[in-house]
N, C-alpha and C positions, 0 to 999 in steps of 0.2 A: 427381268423378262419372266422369271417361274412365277414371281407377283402377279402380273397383267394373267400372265395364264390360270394359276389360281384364282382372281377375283371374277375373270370371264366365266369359268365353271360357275362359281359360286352363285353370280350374278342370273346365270344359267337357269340354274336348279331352283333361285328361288322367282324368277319370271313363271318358272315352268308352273311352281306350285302357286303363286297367282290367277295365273293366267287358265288353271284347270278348275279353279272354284270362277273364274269371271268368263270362261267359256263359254259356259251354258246361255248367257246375255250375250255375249259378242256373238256364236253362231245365229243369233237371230238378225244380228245388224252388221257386223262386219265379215266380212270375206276371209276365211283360213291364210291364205300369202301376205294381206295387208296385216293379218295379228301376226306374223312372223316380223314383218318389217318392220315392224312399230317395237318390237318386242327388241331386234336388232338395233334401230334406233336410236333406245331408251339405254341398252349395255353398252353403246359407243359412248352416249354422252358421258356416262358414270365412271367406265375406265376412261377417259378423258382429263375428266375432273381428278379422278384418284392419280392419273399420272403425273396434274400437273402441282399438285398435294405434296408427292414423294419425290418429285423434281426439284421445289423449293425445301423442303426435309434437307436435301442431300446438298443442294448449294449453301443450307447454312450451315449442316456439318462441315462441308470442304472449307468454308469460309474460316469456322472453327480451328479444323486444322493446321489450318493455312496461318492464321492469325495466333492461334494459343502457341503451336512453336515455337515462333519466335517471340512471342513475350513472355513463356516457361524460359526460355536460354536467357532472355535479357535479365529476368527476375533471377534466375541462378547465377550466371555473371557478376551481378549487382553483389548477392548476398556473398559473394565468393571475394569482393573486392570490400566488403566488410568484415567479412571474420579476422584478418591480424589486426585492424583497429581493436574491432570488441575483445578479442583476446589481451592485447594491450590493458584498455581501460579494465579488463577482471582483473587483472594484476598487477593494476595498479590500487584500485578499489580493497583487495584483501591487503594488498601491504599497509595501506591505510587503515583498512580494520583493525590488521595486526599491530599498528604504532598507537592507535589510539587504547584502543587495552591495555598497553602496556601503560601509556602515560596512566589511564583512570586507576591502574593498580598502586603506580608512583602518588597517585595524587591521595588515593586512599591511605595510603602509609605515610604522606606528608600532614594528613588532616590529624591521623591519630595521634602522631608525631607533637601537635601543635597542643591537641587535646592535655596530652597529659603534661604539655608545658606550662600550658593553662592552670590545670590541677595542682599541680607545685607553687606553681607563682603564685594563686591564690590561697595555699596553705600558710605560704611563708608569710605573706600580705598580713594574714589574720592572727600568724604568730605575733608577728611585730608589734600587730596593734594590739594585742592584750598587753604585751610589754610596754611599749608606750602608756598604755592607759596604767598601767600596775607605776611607771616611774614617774608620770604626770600629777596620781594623786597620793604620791610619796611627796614630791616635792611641792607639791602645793601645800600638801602641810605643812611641810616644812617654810615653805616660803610665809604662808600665815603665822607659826609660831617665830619665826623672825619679827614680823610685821609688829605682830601684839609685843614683843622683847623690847625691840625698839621705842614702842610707842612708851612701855613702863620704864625703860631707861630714860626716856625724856621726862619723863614726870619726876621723876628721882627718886623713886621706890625702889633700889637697888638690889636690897634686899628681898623684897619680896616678890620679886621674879621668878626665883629658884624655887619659891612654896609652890605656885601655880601649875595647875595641870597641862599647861602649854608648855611648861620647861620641860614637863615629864616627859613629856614626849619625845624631846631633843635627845 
């Protein structure tokens, strides 16, 4: 209501201040009561219009309200009949974080664990095999100064076995 009353003045004041610069041309052609009625006219229509502006303003504020309350309570409802799920699944989620840490800590000390089992077993590997290689070619000499003993005992030089750098050996 102080709106219409307001925009009536307004509307007023500024007809007036028109209407004082377009007087001087209307007193020649129109009549002082018809410029009032014209003037009256022209302020019905515009509070008119402006009322029916703020009329539709206010039906879709009411609507708003009318509507956003109840879908604000259903959305808080909603989220309110989810929070012990989520509370759940975060505590479930960090126990899992917390099992899997522990395991990648188990798995780290299983690797290194493995590492230096590795290290060993291939020390020993490489011991062995110099040894092996140190008694393979012991014995092969040995097995060749047999071979050559042999082959001169079949010839019948019995004797001259024992002179040869192959028996030196033995």
């Amino acid at each position: 209501m102080a709106v219409r009353l307001l925009t009536v003045a307004l509307l007023g004041a500024a007809s007036l201040d028109g209407a004082l610069g377009a007087s001087q041309q209307a007193r020649s052609v129109m009549n002082p009561i018809r410029k009032v009625v014209t003037l009256l006219q022209a302020m019905q229509t515009k509070v008119t219009e402006e009322g029916a502006k703020e009329k539709d303003l206010y039906d879709k504020f009411m609507c708003y309200c009318k509507t956003g309350g109840s879908d604000l309570s259903a959305s808080i409802s909603g989220a309110d009949t989810k929070v012990p799920a989520l509370q759940s699944e975060i505590e479930s989620s960090a126990e899992k974080l917390t099992q899997s840490k522990a395991d990648l800590k188990q798995a780290q000390v299983d690797r290194s664990a493995a590492e230096e089992a590795m290290a060993e077993a291939t020390a020993l590997r490489e011991n062995e095999a110099k040894a092996y290689a140190t008694s393979k070619a012991e014995y092969d000499a040995n097995i060749g100064a047999i071979t050559k003993a042999v082959a001169a005992l079949e010839k019948g030089a019995t004797g001259s076995f024992l002179q040869t750098k192959t028996a030196q050996v033995l």
